[in-house]
C-alpha positions as CSV (number, residue, x, y, z in Angstrom):
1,X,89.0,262.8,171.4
2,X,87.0,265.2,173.4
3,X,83.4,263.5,175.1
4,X,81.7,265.4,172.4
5,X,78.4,262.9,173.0
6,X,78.6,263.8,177.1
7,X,79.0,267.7,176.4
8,X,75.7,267.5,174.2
9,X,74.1,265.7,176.8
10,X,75.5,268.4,179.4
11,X,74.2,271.4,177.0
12,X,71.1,270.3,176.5
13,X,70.1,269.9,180.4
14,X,71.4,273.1,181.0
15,X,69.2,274.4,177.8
16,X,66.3,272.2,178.9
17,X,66.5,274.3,182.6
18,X,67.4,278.0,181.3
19,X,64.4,277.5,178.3
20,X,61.7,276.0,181.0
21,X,62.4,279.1,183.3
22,X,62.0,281.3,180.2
23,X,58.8,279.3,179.3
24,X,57.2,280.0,182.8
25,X,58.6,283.2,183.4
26,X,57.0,284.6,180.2
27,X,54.3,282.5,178.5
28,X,53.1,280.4,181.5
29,X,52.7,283.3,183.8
30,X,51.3,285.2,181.2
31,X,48.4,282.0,180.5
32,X,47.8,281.9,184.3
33,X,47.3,285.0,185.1
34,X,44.8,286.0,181.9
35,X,42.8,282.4,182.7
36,X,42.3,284.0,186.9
37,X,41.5,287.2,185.3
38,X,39.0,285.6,182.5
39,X,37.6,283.3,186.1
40,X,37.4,286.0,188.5
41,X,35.8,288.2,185.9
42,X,33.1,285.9,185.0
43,X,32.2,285.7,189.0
44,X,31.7,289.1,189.4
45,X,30.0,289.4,186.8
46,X,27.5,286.9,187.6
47,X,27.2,288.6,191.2
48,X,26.9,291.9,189.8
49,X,24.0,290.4,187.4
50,X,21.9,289.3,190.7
51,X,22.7,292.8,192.3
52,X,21.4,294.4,189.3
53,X,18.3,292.2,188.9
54,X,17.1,292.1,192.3
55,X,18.6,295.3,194.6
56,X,19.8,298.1,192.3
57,X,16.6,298.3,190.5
58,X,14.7,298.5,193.7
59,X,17.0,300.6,195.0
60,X,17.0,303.3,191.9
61,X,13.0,302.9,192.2
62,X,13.3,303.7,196.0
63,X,11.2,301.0,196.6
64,X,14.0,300.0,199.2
65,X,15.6,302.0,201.5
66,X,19.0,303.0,201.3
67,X,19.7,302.0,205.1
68,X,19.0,298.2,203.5
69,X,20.9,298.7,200.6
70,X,23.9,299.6,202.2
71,X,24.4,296.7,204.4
72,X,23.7,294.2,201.8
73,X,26.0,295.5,199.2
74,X,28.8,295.8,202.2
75,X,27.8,292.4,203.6
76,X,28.5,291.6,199.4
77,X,31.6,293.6,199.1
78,X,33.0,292.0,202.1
79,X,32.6,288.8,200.7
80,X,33.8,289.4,197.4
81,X,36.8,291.5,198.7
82,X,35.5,294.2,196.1
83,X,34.0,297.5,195.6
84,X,30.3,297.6,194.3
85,X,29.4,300.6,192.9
86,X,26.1,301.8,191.5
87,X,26.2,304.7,188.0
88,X,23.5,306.7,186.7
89,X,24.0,306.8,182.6
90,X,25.6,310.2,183.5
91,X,28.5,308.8,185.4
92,X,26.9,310.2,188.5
93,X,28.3,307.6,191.3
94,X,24.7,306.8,193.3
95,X,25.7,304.4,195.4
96,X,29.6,303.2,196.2
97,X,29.4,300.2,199.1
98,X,32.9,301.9,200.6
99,X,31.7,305.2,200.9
100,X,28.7,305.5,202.9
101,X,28.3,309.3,202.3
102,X,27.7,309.0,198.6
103,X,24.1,308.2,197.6
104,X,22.3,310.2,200.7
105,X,18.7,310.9,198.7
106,X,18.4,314.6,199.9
107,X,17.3,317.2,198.0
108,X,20.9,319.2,197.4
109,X,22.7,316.0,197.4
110,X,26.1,315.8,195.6
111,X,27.0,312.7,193.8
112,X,30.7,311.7,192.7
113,X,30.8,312.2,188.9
114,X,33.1,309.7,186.5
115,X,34.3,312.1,184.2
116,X,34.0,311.0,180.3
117,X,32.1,308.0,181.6
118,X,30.8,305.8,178.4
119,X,29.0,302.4,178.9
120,X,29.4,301.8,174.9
121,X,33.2,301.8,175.6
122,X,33.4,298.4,177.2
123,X,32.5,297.3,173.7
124,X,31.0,293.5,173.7
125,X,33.4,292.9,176.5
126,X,31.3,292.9,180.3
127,X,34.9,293.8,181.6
128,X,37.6,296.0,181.5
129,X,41.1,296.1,183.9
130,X,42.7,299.4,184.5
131,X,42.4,302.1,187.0
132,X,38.8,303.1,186.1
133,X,38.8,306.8,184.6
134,X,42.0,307.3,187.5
135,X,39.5,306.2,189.9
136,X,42.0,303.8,191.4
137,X,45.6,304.3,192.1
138,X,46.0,300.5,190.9
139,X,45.0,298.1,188.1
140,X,41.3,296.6,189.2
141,X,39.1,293.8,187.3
142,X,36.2,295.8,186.7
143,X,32.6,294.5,185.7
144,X,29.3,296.3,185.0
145,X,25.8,294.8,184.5
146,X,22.6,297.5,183.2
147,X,20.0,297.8,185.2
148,X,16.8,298.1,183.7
149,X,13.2,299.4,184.4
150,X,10.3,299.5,182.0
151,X,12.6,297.9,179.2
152,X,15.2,301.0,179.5
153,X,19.0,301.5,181.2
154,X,18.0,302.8,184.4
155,X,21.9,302.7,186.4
156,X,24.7,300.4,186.0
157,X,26.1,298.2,188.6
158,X,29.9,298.0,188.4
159,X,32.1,295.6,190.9
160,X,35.6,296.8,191.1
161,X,38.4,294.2,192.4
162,X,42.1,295.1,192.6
163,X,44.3,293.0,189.7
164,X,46.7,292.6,192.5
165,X,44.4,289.8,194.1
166,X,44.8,287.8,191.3
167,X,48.3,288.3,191.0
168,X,48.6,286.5,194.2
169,X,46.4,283.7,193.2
170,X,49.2,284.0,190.3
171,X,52.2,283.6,191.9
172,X,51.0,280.9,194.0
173,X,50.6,279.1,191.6
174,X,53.8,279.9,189.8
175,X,55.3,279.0,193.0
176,X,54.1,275.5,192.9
177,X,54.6,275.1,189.3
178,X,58.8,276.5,189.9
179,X,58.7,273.9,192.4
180,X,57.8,271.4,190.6
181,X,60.0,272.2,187.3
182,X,62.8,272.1,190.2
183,X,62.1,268.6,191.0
184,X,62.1,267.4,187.3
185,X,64.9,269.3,186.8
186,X,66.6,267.3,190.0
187,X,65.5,264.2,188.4
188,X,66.9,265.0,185.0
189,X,70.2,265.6,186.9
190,X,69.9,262.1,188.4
191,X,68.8,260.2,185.1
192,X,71.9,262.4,183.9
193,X,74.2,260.7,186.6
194,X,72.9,257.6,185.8
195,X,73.3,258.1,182.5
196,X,77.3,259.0,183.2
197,X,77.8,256.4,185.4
198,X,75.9,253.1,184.1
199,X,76.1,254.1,180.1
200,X,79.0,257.0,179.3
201,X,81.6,255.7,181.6
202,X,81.7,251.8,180.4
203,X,81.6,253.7,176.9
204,X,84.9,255.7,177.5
205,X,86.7,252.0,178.7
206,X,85.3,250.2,175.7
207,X,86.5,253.0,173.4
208,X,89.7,253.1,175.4
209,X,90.3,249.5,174.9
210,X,88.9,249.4,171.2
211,X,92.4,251.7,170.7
212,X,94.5,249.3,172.1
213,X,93.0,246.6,170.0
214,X,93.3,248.7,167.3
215,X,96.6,249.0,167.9
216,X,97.2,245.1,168.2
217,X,97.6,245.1,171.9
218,X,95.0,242.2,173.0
219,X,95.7,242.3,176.5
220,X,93.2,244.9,178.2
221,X,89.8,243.8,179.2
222,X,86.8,245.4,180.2
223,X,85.6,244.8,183.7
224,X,81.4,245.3,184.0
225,X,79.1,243.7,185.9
226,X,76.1,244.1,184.7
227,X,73.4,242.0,182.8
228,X,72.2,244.5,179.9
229,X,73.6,245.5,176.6
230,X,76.7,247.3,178.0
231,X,77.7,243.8,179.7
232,X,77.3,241.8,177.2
233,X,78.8,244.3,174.6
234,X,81.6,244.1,176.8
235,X,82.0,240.5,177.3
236,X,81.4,240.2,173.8
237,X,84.6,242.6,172.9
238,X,86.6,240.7,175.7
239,X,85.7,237.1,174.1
240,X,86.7,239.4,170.8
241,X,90.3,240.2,172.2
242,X,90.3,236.8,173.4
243,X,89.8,235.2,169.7
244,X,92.1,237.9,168.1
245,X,94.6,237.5,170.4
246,X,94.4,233.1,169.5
247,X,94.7,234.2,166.3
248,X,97.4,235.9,166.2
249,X,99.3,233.4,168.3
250,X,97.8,231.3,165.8
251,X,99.5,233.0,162.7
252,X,102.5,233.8,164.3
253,X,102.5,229.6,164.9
254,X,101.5,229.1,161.2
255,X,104.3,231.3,159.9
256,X,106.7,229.8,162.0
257,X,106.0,226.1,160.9
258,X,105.4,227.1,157.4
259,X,109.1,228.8,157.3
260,X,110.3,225.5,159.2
261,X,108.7,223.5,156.7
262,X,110.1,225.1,154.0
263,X,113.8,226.0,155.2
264,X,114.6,222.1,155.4
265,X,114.2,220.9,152.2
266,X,115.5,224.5,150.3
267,X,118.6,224.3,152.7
268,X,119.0,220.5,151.6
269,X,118.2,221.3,147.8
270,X,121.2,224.4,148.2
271,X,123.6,222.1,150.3
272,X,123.3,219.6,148.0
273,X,123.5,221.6,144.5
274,X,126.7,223.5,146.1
275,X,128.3,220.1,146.9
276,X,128.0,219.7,143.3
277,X,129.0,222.7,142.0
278,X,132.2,222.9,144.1
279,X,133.4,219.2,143.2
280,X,132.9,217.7,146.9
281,X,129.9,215.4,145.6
282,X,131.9,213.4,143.1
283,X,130.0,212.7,139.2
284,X,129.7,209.5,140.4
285,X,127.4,210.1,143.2
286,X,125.2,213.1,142.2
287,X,122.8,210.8,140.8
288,X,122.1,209.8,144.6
289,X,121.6,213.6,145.5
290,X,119.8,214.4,142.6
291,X,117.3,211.7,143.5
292,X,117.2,213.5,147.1
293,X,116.5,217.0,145.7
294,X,113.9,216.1,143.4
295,X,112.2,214.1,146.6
296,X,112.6,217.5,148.6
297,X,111.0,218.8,145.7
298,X,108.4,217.3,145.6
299,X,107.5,217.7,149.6
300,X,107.5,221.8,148.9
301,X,105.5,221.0,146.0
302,X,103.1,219.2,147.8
303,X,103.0,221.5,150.6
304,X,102.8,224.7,148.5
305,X,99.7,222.6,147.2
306,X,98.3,221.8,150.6
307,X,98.3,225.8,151.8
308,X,96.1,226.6,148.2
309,X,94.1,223.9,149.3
310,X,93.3,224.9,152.8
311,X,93.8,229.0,151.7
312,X,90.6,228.0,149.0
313,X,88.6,225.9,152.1
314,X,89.2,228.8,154.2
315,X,87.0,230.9,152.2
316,X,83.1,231.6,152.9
317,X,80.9,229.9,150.0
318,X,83.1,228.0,148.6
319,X,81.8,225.9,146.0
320,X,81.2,222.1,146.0
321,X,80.2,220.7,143.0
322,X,77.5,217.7,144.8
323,X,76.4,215.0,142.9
324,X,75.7,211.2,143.7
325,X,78.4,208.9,143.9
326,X,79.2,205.2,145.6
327,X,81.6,205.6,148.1
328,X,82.1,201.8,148.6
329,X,84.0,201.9,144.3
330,X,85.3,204.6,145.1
331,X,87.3,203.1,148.9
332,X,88.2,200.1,146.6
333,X,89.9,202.2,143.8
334,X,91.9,204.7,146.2
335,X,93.4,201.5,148.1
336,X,94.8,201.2,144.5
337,X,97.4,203.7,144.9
338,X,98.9,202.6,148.3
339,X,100.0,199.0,146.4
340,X,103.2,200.0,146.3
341,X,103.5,201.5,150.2
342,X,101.6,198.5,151.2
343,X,103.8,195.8,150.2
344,X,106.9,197.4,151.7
345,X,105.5,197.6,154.6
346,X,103.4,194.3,154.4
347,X,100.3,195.8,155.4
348,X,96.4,194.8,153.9
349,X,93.1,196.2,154.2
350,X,90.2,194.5,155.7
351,X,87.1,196.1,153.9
352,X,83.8,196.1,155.8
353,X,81.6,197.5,153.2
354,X,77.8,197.8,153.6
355,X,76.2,196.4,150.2
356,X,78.1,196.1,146.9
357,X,77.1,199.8,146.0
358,X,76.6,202.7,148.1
359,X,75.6,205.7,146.7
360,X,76.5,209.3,148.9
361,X,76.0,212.8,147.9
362,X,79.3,215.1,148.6
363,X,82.0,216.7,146.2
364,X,83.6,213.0,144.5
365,X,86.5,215.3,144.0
366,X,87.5,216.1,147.7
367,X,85.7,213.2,149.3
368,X,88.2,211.2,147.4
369,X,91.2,213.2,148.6
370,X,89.6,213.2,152.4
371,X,89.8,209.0,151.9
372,X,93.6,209.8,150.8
373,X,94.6,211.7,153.4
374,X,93.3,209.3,156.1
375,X,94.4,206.3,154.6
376,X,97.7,207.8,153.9
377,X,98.0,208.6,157.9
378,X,96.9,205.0,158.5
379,X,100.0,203.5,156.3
380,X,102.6,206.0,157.6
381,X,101.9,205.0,161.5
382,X,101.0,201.4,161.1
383,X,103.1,198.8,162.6
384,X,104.6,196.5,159.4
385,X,102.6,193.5,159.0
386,X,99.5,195.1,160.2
387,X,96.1,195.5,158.6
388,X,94.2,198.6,157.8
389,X,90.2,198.2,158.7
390,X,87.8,199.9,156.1
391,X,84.2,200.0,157.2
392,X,81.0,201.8,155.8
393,X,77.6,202.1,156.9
394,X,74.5,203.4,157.6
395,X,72.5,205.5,160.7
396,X,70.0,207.8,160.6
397,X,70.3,208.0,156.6
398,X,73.7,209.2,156.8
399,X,76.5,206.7,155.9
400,X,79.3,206.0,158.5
401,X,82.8,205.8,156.9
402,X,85.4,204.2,159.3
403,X,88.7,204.3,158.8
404,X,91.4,202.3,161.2
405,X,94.5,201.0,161.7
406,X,96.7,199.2,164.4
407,X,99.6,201.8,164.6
408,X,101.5,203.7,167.1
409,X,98.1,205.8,168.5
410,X,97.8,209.5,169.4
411,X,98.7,210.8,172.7
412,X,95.4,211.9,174.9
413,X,97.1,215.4,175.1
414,X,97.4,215.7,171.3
415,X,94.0,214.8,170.7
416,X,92.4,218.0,170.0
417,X,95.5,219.5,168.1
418,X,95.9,217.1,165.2
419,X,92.9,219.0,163.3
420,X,95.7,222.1,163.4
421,X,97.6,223.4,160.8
422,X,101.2,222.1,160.7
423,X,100.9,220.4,163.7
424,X,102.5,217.4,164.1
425,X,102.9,214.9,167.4
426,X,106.2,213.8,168.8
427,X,105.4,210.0,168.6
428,X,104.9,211.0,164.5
429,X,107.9,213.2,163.9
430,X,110.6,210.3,163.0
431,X,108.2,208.1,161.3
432,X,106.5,210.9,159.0
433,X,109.4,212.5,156.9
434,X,107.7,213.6,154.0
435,X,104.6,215.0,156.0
436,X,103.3,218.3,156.0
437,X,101.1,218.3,158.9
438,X,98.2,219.7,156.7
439,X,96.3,216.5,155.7
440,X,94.3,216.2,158.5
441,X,93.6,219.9,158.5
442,X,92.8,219.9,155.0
443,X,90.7,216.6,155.9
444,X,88.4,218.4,158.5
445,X,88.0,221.3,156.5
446,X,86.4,219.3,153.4
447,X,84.0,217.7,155.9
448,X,82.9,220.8,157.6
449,X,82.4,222.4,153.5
450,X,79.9,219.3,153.6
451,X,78.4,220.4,156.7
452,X,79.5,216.7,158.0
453,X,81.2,215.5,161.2
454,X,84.5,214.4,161.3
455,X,85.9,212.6,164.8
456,X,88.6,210.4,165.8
457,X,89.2,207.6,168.4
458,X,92.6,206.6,169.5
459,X,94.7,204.6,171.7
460,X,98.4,205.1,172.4
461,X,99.9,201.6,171.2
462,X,97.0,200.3,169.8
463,X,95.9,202.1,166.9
464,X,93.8,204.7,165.9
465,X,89.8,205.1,164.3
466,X,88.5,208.6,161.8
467,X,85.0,208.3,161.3
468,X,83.5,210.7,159.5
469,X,80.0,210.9,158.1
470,X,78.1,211.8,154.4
471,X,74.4,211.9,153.6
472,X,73.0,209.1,152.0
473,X,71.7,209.3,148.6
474,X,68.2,210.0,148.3
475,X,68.2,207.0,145.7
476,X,69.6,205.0,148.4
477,X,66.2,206.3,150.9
478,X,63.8,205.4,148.0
């Protein structure tokens, strides 16, 4: 798959430099310069404003002398870096402050003429930029301000200043503004690295290991170090792979067992029926074998049974249909069914019941078959001649259901595993025959349905304790 995300990222930094030079080149410069022109124009115009109101219209009145005229508008010019001329309404130029031989008040004096020249055509504008009727051989900023005597347009004073000044002003300040574009466009690059290196790289190992897991192969990880969202999306795929991969192992454990479980008995069941078939079991003793077919029979039946059971617990929302019930009857009536077991064995139960009734709120249904199943485990692994404790009570408003015998124990290192599917410990395999390894599994996941704890206690050669809880009653709190 081609880093389609990481080339839209690259595009649009290169788009993000190419448009911001195209932005400054045109718009910005273009902004910049009309603003300087716009400033520059207004200060000339103000000065030109003073010279009108206080020199020129002395000067046109010859009330002062040219001599003093001329070396305050030069003094002026010098400081404005600008020409200050002074026009009759004629375009006749009377005074110009870089031409000291225009203006001499003689009698056959000759005065520069502006051809065309038109006050009205500045409009409502007070400036204009070109060359001046070709009196410039470049672009100048120029201003004009009347000057009036006796209510009427005497003269104008104009101030002329190249455009080129301001171009300068301009591209200094384009300068700085390219130079800083560049740095932002340097630190763009660097988020951009950043970007590659903390967030697009750990995204093309992820994705590369997604595949794999994809694939089934649970074996890569992903190696970050870091304390934000990428690290713990990584650890959080890696504890993924981790649970995927027990899973599996998991299933491929559950198939095996169920396959084991069931090739036993259906390779008996066709041994058996083939002996009889072919004549080796004699007529006399099929009865003997038929009685061993229907008991391995009856185990697949009962484990076919036990997968639908813990296949329908496995589900999310399953049902329990909760009412009140006293657990103490019902302890007494399932002790019922192990009479038979029980007196081959020569074993009794020693019921330590809290109160003659004692009302819980669970499923009665698969409460009943949780009791079963533990007392079942308690008669297969007692010692004969051994008793079978039965205790209830009450903590915390939940009741305490106890369930203990004086058998062979569980092994410390088998502790955790007996909750498993199919599993069965080595100290168990010769005395269980017709166990499927799924009571207990089925017990805990009846419990959990109830959103109650299950736990067990357990001594090699001594015995073994379940306790699991239920919530009492509310008729029971009252």
């Amino acid at each position: 798959m081609k880093p389609k995300i990481y080339i839209k990222f690259l595009l649009s930094y290169v788009f993000f430099g190419i448009a911001a030079i195209l932005v400054l080149c045109t718009f910005t410069q273009r902004s910049i310069t009309n603003y300087l022109e716009k400033h520059e124009a207004q200060n000339l115009y103000r000065e030109a404003t003073q010279i009108a109101s206080k020199y020129a219209a002395n000067f046109t009145n010859t009330t002062l002398s040219l001599e003093d005229f001329q070396v305050r508008m030069e003094s002026l010019s010098s400081y404005l870096s600008a020409e200050i001329w002074v026009v009759d309404s004629q375009g006749n130029v009377l005074f110009n402050s870089s031409d000291s031989s225009i203006g001499q008040r003689a009698a056959n004096a000759h005065y520069t003429t502006l051809p065309d020249f038109d006050p009205t055509s500045f409009g409502n504008t007070y400036y204009t930029v070109g060359n001046f009727y070709d009196s410039f051989s470049e672009n100048t900023i120029t201003v004009f301000s009347p000057v009036t005597a006796n209510y009427r347009v005497r003269s104008y004073v104009l101030i002329h200043k190249p455009v080129a000044t301001v171009t300068e002003v301009t591209n200094h300040f384009m300068n700085i503004t390219f130079f800083t574009v560049g740095i932002i466009y340097i630190c763009a690059f660097l988020i951009l690295l950043f970007f590659t290196i903390c967030f697009y790289r750990p995204m093309l190992k992820m994705n590369s290991v997604a595949k794999s897991y994809a694939k089934g192969n649970f074996e890569p990880r992903i190696s970050l170090h870091s304390n934000d969202e990428i690290g713990f999306l990584a650890n959080t795929m890696n504890y993924m792979a981790n649970e995927l991969n027990t899973l599996e192992e998991d299933q491929r454990k559950f198939i095996s067992n169920v396959s084991h479980d069931f090739r036993s008995p259906l390779t008996s069941i066709k041994g058996y029926v083939e002996a009889m078939l072919d004549g080796t079991i004699p007529p006399e003793l099929q009865d003997k074998y038929l009685n061993i077919i229907l008991f391995e029979t009856e185990r697949l039946a009962k484990l076919t049974q036990s997968i639908l059971d813990l296949n329908q617990f496995g589900r999310h929302g399953i049902m329990l249909d909760v009412a009140d019930f006293d657990i103490n009857r019902m302890i007494k009536t399932t002790i019922l069914t192990f009479e038979g077991t029980c007196n081959k064995k020569g074993l009794s139960f020693d019921l330590v019941l809290t109160g003659q009734e004692l009302f819980v709120t669970g499923d009665m249904t698969k409460i009943q078959q949780v009791l079963y199943n533990l007392i079942d485990n308690a008669t297969k692994f007692s010692h004969n001649n051994s008793a079978i404790k039965i205790e209830t009570s009450i903590k915390n408003e939940k009741v305490l259901i106890s369930v203990k015998d004086s058998g062979i124990g569980i092994p410390a290192d088998s502790i955790k595993k007996i909750w498993d599917r199919f599993y069965k410990t080595d100290l168990s395999r010769g005395k269980d025959k017709k166990g499927t390894g799924l009571g207990l599994a089925i017990v805990k996941e009846i419990i959990q349905a109830h959103n109650e704890h299950i736990n067990v206690i357990s001594t090699e050669g001594v015995g073994t304790e379940f306790i699991f809880t239920l919530p009492l009653s509310k008729k029971e709190v009252q």
